[in-house]
C-alpha positions in Angstrom: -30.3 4.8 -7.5 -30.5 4.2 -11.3 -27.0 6.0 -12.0 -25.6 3.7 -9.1 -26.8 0.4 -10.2 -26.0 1.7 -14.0 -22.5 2.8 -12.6 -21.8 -1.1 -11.0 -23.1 -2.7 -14.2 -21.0 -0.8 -16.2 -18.3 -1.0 -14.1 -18.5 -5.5 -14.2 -18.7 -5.3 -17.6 -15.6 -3.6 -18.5 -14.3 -5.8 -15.8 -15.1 -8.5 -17.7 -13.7 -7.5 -20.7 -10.3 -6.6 -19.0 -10.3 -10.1 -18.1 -11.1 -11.8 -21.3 -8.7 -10.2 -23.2 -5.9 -10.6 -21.3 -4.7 -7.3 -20.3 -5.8 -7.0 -16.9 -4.4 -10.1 -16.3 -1.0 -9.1 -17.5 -1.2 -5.7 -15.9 -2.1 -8.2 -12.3 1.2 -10.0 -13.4 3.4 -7.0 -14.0 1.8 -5.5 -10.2 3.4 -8.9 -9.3 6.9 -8.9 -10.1 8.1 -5.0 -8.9 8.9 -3.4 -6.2 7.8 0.6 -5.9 9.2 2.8 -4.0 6.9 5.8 -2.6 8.6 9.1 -1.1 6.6 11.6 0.5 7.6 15.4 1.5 6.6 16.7 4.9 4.7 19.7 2.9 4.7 21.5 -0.7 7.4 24.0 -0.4 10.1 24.8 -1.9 12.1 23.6 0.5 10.4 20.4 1.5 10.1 18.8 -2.2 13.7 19.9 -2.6 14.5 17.8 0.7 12.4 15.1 -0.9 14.4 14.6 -4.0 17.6 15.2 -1.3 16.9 11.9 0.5 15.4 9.6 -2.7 19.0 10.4 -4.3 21.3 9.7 -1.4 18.7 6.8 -0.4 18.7 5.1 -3.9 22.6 5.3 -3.7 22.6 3.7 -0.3 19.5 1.2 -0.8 21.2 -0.2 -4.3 24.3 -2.3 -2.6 21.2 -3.7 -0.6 19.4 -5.0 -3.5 21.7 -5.9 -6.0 22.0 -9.4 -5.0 17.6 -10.2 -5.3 16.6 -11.7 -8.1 13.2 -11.4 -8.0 10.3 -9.4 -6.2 10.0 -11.7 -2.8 13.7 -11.2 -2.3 13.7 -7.8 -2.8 10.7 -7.5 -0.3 12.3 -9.3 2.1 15.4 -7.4 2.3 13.3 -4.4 2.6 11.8 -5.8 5.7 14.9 -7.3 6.7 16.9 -3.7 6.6 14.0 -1.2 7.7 15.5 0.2 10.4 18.6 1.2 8.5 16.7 2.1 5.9 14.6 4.5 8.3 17.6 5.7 10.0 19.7 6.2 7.1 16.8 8.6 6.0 16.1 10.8 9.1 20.1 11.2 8.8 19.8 12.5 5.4 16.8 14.5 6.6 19.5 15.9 9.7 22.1 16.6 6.9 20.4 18.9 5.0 18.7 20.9 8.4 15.5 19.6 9.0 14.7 18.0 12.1 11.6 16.0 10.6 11.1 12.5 11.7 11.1 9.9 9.2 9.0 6.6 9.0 9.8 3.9 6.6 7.6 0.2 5.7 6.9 -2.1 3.3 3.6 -2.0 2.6 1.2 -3.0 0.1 -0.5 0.1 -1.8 -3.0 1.7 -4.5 -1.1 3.2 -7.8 -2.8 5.0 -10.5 -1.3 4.4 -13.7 2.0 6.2 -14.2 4.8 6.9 -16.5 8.6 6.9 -15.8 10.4 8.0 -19.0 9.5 5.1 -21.3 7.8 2.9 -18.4 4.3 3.1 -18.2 3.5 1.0 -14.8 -0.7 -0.2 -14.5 -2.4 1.4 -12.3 -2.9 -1.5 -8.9 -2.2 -2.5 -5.9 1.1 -3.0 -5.4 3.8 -3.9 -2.7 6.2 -0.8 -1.9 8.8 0.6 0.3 7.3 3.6 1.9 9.2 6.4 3.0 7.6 9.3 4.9 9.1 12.5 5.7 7.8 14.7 8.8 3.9 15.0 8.2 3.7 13.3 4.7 1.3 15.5 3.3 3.2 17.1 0.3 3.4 15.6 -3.2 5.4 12.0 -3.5 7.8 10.3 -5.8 7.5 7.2 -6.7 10.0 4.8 -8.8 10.2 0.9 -9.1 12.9 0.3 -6.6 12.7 -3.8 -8.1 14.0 -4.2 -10.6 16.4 -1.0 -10.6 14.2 1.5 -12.5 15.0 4.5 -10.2 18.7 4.6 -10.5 20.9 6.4 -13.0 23.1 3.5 -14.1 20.0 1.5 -15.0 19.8 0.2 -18.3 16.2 -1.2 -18.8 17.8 -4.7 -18.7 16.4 -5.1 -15.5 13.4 -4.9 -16.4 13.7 -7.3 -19.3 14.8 -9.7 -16.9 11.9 -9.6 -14.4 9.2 -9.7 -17.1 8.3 -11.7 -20.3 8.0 -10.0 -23.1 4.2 -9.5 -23.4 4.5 -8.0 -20.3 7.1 -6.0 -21.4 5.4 -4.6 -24.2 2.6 -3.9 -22.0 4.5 -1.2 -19.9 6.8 0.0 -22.8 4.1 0.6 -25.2 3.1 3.7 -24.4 0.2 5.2 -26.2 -0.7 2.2 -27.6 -2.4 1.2 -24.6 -3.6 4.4 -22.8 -7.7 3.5 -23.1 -6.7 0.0 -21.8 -4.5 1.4 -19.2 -7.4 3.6 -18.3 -10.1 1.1 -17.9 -7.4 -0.8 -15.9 -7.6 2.3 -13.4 -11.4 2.3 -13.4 -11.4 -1.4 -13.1 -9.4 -1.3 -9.9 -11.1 1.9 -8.4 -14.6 -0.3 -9.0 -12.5 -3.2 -6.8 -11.0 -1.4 -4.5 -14.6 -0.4 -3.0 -14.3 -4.2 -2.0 -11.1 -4.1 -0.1 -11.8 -4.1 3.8 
């Protein structure tokens, strides 16, 4: 019972710190302004992470005419919920294209992160609204991107980015190492919150 209550107290304090120095704050703002996108592969195999990466590429090609036009996060959302079903089907016909017979279930939903790095992005750990993409069972490893602004695709410049954050933010989740122990305690931070969430 000691560890536990020593464990909580802990766990407010650095809580509290977070908050007065800004950081968490600016990591809540960041959680904020993007959109993730979260693929998951019916299994481990070979063949079913291969599928995976098969329908994010062909998806992100199809999925970028239907976002170019948001300009910020709540569009972007709602033209997620607006275009599910295509979304859903144009994945299960992927999923047909390359053999598999697996059924597919896509949603926007809102979702748990831990902290993580996509080339020079570091994205803070949260909770965070995201287009969900399930193949078959769902119980192989995911992929994740930032779907808004256009992180995942290969024409993407980083502009985007610059242009849905202000530059503290920005140097937030460009700086790397700089801020790994703060990014960490932003992780434990939200684990310690998301006991909370009913």
């Amino acid at each position: 019972m000691k560890y536990l209550f020593r464990s909580v107290v802990c766990s407010l304090l650095i809580s509290c710190l977070l908050a007065m120095t800004g950081f968490y704050g600016a990591c809540e703002e960041i959680r904020g302004e993007v959109l993730r996108l979260h693929i998951l592969a019916n299994s481990d195999s070979d063949e079913d992470q291969q599928l995976k990466l098969n329908v994010r590429d062909e998806l992100l090609e199809y999925t970028e005419k239907l976002f170019s036009s948001c300009r910020d996060k709540q569009s972007a959302v709602r033209a997620a919920r607006q275009h599910i079903d295509e979304i859903q089907d144009f994945a299960e016909k992927t999923v047909k294209k390359y053999g598999y017979d697996y059924p597919v279930q896509a949603y926007v939903t809102d979702m748990d992160f831990e902290t993580r790095v996509y080339d020079n992005i570091t994205m803070p750990a949260g909770h965070y609204d995201a287009l969900r993409v399930v193949i078959g069972s769902g119980r192989g490893h995911n992929w994740w991107c930032v779907l808004y602004p256009a992180l995942c695709l290969p024409s993407a410049k980083g502009d985007e980015l610059d242009n849905a954050i202000n530059s503290g933010e920005r140097d937030i989740v460009s700086g790397g190492d700089k801020y790994e122990v703060r990014f960490r305690l932003v992780e434990w931070a939200e684990a310690f919150f998301s006991l909370f969430h009913w």
